[in-house]
N, C-alpha and C positions, 0 to 999 in steps of 0.2 A: 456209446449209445445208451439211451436211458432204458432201464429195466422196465418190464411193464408189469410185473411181478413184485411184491411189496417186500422193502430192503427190512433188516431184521435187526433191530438196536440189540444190542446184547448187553455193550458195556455203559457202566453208572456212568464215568465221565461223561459219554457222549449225551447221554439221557440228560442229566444236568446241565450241558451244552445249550441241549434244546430249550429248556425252560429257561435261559436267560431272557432278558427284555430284549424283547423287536426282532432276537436272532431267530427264531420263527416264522416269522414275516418275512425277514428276507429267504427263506427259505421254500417258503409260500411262491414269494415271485420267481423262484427258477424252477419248479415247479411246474409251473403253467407256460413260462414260455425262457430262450434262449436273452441273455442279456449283460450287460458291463454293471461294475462298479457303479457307476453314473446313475444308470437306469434304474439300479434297485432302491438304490439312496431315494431316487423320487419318486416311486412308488411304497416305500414304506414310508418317507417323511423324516429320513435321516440328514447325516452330515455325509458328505463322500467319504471321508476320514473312519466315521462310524459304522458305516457299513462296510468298509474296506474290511474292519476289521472281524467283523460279524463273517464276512466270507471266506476269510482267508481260514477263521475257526471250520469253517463248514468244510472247506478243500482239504486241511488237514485232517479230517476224521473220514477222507470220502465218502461223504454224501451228497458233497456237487462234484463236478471236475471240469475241467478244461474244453470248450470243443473245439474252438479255434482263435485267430486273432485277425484283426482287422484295422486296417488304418484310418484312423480319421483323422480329420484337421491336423495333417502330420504328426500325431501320432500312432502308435501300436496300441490297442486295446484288448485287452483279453474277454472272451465271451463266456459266460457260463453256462450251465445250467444242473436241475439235480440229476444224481445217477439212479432215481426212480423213482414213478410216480406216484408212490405211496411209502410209508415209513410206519414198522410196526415193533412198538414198547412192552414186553409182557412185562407182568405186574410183576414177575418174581424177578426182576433183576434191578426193579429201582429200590431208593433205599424206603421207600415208605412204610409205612406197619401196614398198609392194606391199602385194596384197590379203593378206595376212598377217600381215605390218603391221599393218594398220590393223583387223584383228580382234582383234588383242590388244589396239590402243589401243580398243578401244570395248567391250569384255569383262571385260579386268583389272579395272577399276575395278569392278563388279559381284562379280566371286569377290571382290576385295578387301574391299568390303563386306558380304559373308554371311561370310568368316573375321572379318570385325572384330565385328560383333554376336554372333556365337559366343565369343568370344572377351571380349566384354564380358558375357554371359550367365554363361559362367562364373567370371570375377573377381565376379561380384555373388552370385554362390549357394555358391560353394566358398570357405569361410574359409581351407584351406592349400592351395593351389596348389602348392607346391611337390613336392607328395608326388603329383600325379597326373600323366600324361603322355599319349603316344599311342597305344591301343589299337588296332594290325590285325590282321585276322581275316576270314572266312568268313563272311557274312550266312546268314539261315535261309533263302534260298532260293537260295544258288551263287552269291553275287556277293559283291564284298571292301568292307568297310566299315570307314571309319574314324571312330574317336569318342575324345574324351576319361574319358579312367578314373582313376579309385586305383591305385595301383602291386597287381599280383593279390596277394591274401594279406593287404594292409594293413589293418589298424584305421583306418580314414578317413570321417570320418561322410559320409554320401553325401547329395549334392544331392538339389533338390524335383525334381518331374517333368519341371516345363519344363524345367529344365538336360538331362535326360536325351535330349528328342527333338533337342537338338543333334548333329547325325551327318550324314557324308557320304558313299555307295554309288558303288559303278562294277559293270555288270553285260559282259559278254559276252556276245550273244545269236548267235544262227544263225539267222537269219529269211527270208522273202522280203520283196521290195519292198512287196507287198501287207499282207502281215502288220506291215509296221512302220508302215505308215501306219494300219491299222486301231490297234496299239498309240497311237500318237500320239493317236487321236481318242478314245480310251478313257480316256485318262488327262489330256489336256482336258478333257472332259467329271466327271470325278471333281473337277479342280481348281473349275471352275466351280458346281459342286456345294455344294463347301466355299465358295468365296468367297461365297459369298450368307448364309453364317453369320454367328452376331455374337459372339465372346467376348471374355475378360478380355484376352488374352494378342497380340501383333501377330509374326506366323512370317515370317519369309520364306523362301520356296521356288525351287527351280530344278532343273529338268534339259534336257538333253539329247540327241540319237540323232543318230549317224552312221554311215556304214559306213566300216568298216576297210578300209582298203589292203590288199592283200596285200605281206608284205614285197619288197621290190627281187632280182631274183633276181641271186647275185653272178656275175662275169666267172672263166670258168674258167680255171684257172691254167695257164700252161706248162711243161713239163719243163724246167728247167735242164740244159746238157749242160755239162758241164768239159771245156773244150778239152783235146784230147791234144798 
């Protein structure tokens, strides 16, 4: 039965488990719901083989486990899912120098992987690459967004549509504390929304929200006096 109570990583191994590529992901889909080999491979965008192997690390460190089996198209399947619906890292147990550290070690890989499928989205839709670049600018509603374009003005035949919602936003908000958790839940709830859809095409998405700092206010300065 899954804990509803948050499981408590202690050991570096496993810590470093987590932050391999994709093994989070499939960790994600048992997670949220009960599922095979199969089904995780095509919800992350795996190989069967690659996720076999993703899972089988996960059952060995129990943090999924077994619920039952089931026969399909003659065969036996095994079902997963995780043994809790949340998973919590203290900072003193990974090997980072600090919690900052160790956000970037478990984040990077992540942005690294939405630039890379961007990036492979577009070598697979744009035959010259060479003539398009970074476009910044103003989004339509006050926030700055960047995407890949044809140089303005170019003759460049333009990618299908999926290449086009490849783009990435940054907004400035001015919010209360309340206001931004209502946002948060608004737009969970839009995400969940979509995910229950089924198309051609596999997106990956991500965002966001923190509050800004106010900058460091600087040390004022002293008169210099030239000795007489």
């Amino acid at each position: 039965m899954t804990s509803t109570s948050a499981q408590v990583v202690r050991d570096s191994r496993v810590v470093r488990l987590l932050l391999g590529e994709f093994t989070l992901d499939c960790l994600d889909v048992l997670m949220r719901q009960d599922a095979t080999v199969g089904e995780v491979a095509q919800r992350v965008g795996l190989s069967v083989g690659s996720a076999h192997y993703r899972v089988r690390q996960l059952l060995s460190h129990d943090l999924i486990e077994v619920t039952r089996e089931e026969r399909r198209a003659g065969r036996t399947l095994k079902i997963y899912r995780a043994r809790a619906r949340q998973y919590f890292i203290p900072f003193g147990v990974t090997d980072s120098e600090d919690a900052e550290s160790f956000w970037w070690s478990f984040t990077q890989p992540l942005y690294e992987q939405f630039v890379r499928a961007m990036m492979r989205n577009f070598r697979h839709h744009v035959p010259d690459m060479d003539a398009w670049g970074l476009l910044i600018g103003p989004d339509a509603v006050g926030g700055l967004e960047l995407r890949c374009s044809p140089a303005p003005g170019g003759a460049v035949r333009k990618p299908s549509t999926t290449t086009a919602l490849s783009t990435l936003n940054w907004e400035s908000l001015s919010l209360s504390h309340a206001q931004a958790q209502s946002m948060m839940s608004e737009v969970r709830a839009v995400v969940e929304r979509y995910r229950a859809l089924s198309g051609p095409h596999a997106y990956l998405w991500q965002a966001g929200l923190t509050v800004e700092p106010p900058a460091p206010e600087k040390a004022p300065q002293t008169e210099r006096r030239t000795p007489s």
